[in-house]
C-alpha positions as CSV (number, residue, x, y, z in Angstrom):
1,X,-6.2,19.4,24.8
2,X,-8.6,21.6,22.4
3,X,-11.5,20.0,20.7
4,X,-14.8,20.9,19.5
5,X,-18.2,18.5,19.9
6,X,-21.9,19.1,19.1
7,X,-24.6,15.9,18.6
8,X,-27.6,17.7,19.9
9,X,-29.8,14.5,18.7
10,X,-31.7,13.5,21.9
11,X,-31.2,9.2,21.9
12,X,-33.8,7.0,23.6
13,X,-32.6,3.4,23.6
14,X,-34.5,-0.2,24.1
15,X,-37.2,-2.6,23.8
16,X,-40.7,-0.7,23.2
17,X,-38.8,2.6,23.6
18,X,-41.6,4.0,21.1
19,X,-44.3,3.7,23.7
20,X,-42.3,4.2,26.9
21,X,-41.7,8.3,25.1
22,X,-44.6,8.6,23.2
23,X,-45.1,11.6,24.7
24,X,-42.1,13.5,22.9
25,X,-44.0,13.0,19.7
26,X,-46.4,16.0,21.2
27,X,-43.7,18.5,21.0
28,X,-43.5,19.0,17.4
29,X,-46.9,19.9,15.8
30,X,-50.3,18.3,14.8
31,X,-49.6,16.8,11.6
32,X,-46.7,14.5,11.0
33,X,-45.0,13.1,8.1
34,X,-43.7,9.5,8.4
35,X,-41.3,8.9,5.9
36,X,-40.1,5.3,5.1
37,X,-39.8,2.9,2.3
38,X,-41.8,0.2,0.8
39,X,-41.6,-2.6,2.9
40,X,-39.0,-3.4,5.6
41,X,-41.0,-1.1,8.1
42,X,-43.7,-2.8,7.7
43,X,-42.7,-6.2,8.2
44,X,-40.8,-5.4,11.2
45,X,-43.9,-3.6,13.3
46,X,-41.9,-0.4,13.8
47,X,-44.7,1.6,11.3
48,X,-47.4,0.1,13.0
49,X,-45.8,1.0,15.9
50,X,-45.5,4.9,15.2
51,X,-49.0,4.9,13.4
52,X,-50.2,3.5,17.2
53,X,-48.7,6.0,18.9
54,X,-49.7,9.0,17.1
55,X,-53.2,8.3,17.1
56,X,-53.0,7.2,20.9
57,X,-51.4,10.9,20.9
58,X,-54.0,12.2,18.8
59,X,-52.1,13.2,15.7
60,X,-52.3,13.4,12.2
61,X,-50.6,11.8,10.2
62,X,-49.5,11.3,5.8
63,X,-47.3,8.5,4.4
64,X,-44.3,8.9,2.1
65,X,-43.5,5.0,1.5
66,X,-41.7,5.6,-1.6
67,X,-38.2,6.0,-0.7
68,X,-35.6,3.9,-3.0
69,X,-32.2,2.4,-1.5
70,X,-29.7,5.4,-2.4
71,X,-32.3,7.9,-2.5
72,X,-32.8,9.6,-5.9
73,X,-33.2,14.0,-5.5
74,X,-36.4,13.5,-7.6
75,X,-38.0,11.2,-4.9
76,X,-37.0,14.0,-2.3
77,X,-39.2,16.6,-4.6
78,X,-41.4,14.3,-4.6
79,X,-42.1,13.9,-1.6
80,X,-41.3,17.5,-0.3
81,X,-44.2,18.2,-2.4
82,X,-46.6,15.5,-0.8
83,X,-45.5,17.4,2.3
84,X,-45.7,20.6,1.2
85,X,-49.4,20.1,-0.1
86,X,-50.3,18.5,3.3
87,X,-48.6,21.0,5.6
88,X,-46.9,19.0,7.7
89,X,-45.1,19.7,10.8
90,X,-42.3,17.3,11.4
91,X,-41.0,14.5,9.8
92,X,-40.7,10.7,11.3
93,X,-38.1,8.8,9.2
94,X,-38.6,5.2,9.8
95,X,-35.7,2.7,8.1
96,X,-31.9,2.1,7.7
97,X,-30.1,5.1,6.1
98,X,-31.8,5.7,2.8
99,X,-35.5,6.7,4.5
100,X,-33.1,8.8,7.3
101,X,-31.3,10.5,4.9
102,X,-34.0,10.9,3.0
103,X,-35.7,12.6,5.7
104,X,-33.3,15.1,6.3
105,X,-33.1,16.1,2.6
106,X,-36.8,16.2,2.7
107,X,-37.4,18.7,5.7
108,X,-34.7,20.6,4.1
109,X,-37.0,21.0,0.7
110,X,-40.4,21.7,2.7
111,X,-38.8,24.4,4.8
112,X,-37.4,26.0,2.0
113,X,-39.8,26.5,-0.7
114,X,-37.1,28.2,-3.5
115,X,-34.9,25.1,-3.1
116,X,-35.6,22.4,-6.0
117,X,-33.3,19.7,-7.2
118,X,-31.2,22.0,-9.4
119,X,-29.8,24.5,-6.7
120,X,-29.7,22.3,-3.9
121,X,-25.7,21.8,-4.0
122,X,-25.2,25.6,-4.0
123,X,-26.9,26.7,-1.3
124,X,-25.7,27.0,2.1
125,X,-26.9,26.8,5.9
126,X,-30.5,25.9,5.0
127,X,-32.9,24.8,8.1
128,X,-35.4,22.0,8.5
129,X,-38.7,21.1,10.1
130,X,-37.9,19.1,12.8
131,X,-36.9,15.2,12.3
132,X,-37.3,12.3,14.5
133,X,-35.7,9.0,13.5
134,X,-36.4,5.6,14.0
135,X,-33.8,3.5,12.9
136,X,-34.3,0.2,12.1
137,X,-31.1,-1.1,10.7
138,X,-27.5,-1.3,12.4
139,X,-25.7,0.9,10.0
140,X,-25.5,3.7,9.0
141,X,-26.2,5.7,12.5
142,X,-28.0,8.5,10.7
143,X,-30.1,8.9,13.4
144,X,-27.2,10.8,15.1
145,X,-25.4,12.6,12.2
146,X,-26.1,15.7,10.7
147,X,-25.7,14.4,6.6
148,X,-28.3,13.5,4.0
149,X,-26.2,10.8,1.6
150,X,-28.1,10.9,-1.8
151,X,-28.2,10.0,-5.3
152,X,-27.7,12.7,-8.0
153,X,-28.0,10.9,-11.4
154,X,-26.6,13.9,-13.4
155,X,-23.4,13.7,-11.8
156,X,-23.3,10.1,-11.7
157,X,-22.8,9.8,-7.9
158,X,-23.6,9.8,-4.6
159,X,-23.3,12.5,-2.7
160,X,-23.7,14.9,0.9
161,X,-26.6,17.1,0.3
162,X,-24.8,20.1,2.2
163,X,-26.9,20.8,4.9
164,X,-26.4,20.7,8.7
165,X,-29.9,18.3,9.8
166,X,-29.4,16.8,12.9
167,X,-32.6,14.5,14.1
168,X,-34.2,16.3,17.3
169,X,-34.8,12.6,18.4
170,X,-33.5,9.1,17.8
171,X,-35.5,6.2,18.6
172,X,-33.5,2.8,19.2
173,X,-34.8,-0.4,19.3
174,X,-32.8,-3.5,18.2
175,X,-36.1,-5.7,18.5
176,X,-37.0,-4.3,14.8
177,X,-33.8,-5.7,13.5
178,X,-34.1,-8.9,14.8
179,X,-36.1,-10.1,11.5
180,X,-33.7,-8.5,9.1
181,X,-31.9,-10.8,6.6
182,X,-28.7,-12.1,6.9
183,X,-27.3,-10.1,4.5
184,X,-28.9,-6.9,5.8
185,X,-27.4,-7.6,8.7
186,X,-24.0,-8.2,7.7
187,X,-23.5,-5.2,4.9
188,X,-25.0,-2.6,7.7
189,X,-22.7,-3.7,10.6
190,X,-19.8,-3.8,8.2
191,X,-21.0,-0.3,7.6
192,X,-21.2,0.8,11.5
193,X,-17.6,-0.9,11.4
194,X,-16.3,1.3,8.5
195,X,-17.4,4.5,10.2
196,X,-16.4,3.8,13.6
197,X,-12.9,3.0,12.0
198,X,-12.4,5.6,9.6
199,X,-13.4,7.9,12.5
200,X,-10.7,6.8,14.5
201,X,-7.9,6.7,11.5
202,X,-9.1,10.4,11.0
203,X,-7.6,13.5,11.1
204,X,-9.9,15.1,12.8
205,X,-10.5,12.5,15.7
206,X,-10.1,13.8,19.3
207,X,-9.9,12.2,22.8
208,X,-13.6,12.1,22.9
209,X,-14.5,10.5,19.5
210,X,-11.7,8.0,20.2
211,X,-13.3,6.7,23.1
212,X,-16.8,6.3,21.2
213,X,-15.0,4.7,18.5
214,X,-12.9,2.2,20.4
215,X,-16.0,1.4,22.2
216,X,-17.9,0.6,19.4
217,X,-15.2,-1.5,17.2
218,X,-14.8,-3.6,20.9
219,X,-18.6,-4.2,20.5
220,X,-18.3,-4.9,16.7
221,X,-15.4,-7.5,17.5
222,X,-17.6,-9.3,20.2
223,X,-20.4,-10.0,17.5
224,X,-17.7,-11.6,15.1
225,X,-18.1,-15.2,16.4
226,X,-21.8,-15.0,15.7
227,X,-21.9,-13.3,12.5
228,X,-20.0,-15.5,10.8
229,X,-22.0,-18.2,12.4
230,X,-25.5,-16.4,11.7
231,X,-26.1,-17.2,15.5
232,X,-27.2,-13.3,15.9
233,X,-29.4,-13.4,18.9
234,X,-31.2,-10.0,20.4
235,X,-27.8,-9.2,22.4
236,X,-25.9,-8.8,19.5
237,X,-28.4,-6.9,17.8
238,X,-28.3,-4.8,20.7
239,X,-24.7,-4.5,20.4
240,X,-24.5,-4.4,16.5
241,X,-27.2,-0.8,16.9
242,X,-25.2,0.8,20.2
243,X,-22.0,0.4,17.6
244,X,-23.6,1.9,14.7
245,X,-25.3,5.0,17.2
246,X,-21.6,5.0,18.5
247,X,-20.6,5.5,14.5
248,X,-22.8,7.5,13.7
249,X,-21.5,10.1,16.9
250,X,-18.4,9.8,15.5
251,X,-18.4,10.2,12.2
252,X,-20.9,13.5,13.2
253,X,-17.6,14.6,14.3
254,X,-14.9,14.1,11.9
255,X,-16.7,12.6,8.7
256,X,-15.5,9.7,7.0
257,X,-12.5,8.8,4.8
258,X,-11.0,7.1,1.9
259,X,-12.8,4.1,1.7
260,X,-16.4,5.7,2.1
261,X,-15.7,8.3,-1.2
262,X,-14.1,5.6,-2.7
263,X,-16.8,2.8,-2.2
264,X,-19.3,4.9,-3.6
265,X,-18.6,4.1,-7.3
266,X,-18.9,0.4,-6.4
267,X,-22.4,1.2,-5.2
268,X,-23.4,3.7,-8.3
269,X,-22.1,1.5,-10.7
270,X,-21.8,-2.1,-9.7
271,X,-24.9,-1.9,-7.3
272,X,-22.8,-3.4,-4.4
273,X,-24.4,-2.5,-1.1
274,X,-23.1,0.5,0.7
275,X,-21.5,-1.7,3.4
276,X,-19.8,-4.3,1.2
277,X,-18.7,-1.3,-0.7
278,X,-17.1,0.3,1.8
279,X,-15.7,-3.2,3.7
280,X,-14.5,-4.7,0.2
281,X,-11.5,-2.1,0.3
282,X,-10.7,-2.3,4.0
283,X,-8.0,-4.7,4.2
284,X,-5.9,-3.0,1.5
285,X,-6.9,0.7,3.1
286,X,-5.7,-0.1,6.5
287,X,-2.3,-1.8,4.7
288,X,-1.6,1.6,3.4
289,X,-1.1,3.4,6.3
290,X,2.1,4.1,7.2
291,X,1.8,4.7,10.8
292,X,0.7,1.6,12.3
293,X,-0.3,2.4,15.9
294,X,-3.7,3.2,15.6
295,X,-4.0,0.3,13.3
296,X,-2.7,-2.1,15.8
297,X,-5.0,-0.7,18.1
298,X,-8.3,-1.5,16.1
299,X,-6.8,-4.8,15.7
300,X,-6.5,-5.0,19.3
301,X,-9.9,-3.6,20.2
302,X,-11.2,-6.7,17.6
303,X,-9.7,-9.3,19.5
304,X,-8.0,-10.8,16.5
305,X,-4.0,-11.3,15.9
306,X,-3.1,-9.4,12.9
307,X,-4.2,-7.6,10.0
308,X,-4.4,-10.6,7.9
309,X,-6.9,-12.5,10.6
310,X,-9.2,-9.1,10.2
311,X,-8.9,-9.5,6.2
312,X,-10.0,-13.1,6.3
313,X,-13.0,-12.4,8.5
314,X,-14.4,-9.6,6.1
315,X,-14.0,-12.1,3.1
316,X,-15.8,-14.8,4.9
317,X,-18.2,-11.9,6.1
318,X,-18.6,-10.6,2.7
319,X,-19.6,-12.9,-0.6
320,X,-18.9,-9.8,-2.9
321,X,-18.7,-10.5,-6.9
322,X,-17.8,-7.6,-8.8
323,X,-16.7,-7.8,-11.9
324,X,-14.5,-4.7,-12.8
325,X,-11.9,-3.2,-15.8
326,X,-8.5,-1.7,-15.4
327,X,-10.1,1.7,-17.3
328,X,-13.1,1.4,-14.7
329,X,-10.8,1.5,-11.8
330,X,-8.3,4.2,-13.5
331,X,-11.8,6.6,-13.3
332,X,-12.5,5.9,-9.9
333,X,-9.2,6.4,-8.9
334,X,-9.5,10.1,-10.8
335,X,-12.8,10.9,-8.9
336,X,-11.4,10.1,-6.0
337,X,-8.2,12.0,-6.2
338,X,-10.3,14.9,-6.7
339,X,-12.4,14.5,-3.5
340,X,-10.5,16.8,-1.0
341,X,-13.1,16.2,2.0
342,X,-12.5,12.8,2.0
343,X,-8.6,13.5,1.4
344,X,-8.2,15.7,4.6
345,X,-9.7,13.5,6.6
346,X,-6.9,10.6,6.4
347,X,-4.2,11.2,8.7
348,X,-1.3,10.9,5.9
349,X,-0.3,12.1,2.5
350,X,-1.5,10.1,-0.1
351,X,-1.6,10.2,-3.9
352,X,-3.1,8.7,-7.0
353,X,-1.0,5.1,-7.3
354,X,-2.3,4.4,-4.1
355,X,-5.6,4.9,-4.1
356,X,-5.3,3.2,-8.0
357,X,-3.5,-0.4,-5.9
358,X,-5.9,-0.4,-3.0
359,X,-8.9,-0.8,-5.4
360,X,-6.7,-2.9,-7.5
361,X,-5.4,-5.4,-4.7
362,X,-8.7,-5.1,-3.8
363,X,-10.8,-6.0,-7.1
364,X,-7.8,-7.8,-8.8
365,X,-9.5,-11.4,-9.1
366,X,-12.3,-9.6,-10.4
367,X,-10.6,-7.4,-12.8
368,X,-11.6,-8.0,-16.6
């Protein structure tokens, strides 16, 4: 056995785990930089929250409440710049995955005055100010991976910034999800899902990120009865964010696969939701495998019978329009083909007519 495993993110989990380790917020400087978008942190207290205990810890503070689902690299300058002008010691991303990431990408840009929206993607091993995260979704488990997903506009896409940015802390406390919409809700866990699956279907996966990832698709199959019922009570919000962290440790590991590089031009282009994205292709993704142990295995870990019962769920999960052409497809199916990251990672050998019928099987009724 020979494996390789680093997630230096420290993880404080649970109701008020804010002000239970206030203190930690002391460690990194006088002057932070909370980071967050325009309104979901505020309506669920968590900004309040981290504004409480940095005065209560004495320290200063500037808001960055601009960040955009998908985050754009011009709102990253933008706000690098706010930061830069305000000399800022650490950052506090507050949100799902966008206001993470974009935190990441952000400390990346204030720590490194030569880099600008242009040269970004060619640089290499660039450092940060330190990050904390406070998630507040059940997603995307940024709070424990070391990427920065973002939007570049020029090449039509979105995309890894580059960099290695690990948070220094993660804050975890399902209470601020329990307001989030139903929808919300069910595009981020389908999210957590997709990560803590492709993570296990993964080339890279080891003994250790298989037992994080079985553990967190057993704790994604025991919220299935109440998601579909939009009966989500605090338990399984406090099991919908330990699987996300879980897929988040594990993709921090062995990245993601197909369906993540090939959901993305559903998002760029169709505006579907990064979960749905991803979750629309699942059933025909997993059909493609050719080994199906592993497979059989997530199925298992679900508590449903087949692959067929897991396909039904997600459709029922999911209410997904997306209306599609043959020539559309044909172009994601190109970009994808082209993606070798996202290639190596899946287990087998696969080739352009597949990927071209798993977004076809998948998209078909919607296909103009």
């Amino acid at each position: 056995m020979l494996f390789n495993y680093f997630m230096p993110t420290k993880v404080y989990f649970g109701k008020n785990i804010l002000w239970q380790k206030k203190e930690e917020f002391k460690n990194f400087g006088k002057k932070a930089y909370i980071v967050t978008g325009m309104r979901s942190s505020k309506v669920n207290g968590s900004l309040d929250d981290v504004i409480k205990v940095l005065e209560d810890n004495g320290t200063e503070y500037v808001i960055f409440d601009e960040v955009e689902e998908n985050p754009s690299i011009e709102t990253i300058e933008k706000a690098a710049l706010v930061g830069k002008e305000e000399k800022v010691d650490f950052i506090i991303g507050i949100g799902g995955g966008s206001p993470l990431d974009a935190s990441k990408a952000i400390g990346i840009f204030i720590n490194n005055p030569e880099v600008n929206g242009e040269n970004i993607f060619q640089l290499k091993n660039l450092k940060s100010i330190p990050v904390i995260a406070v998630a507040t979704t059940s997603g995307t488990g940024s709070e424990v991976t070391q990427y920065s997903i973002v939007t570049d506009h020029k090449e039509l896409t979105k995309k890894n910034l580059g960099q290695s940015v690990f948070p220094h802390i993660a804050f975890l406390d399902p209470s601020y999800t329990m307001d989030m919409s139903y929808d919300v809700t069910i595009s981020t866990a389908i999210d957590a899902f997709t990560h803590l699956v492709e993570g296990y279907l993964n080339s890279n996966a080891n003994d250790l990120t298989d037992i994080m990832a079985e553990k967190g698709i057993e704790l994604f199959g025991q919220c299935i009865k109440n998601l579909l019922e939009n009966n989500i009570d605090y338990s399984n919000r406090e099991k919908l964010m330990l699987a996300s962290t879980l897929g988040g440790m594990v993709i921090a590991q062995t990245g993601t696969s197909l369906p993540h590089g090939m959901g993305y031009p559903l998002t760029y282009f169709k505006n579907v939701p990064h979960g749905k994205a991803n979750g629309i292709l699942y059933g025909e993704y997993l059909k493609v495998f050719k080994d199906k142990e592993r497979v059989n295995r997530v199925l298992s870990l679900l508590n449903v019978k087949d692959l067929e019962e897991m396909i039904d769920i997600l459709n029922k999960l999911m209410q997904c329009d997306v209306e599609i052409t043959e020539k559309e497809i044909k172009v994601y199916a190109e970009t994808m083909c082209s993606n070798e990251g996202k290639l190596k990672n899946h287990p087998e050998k696969i080739g352009y007519d597949e990927i071209y019928n798993i977004y076809v099987n998948s998209l078909i009724k919607k296909i103009k």
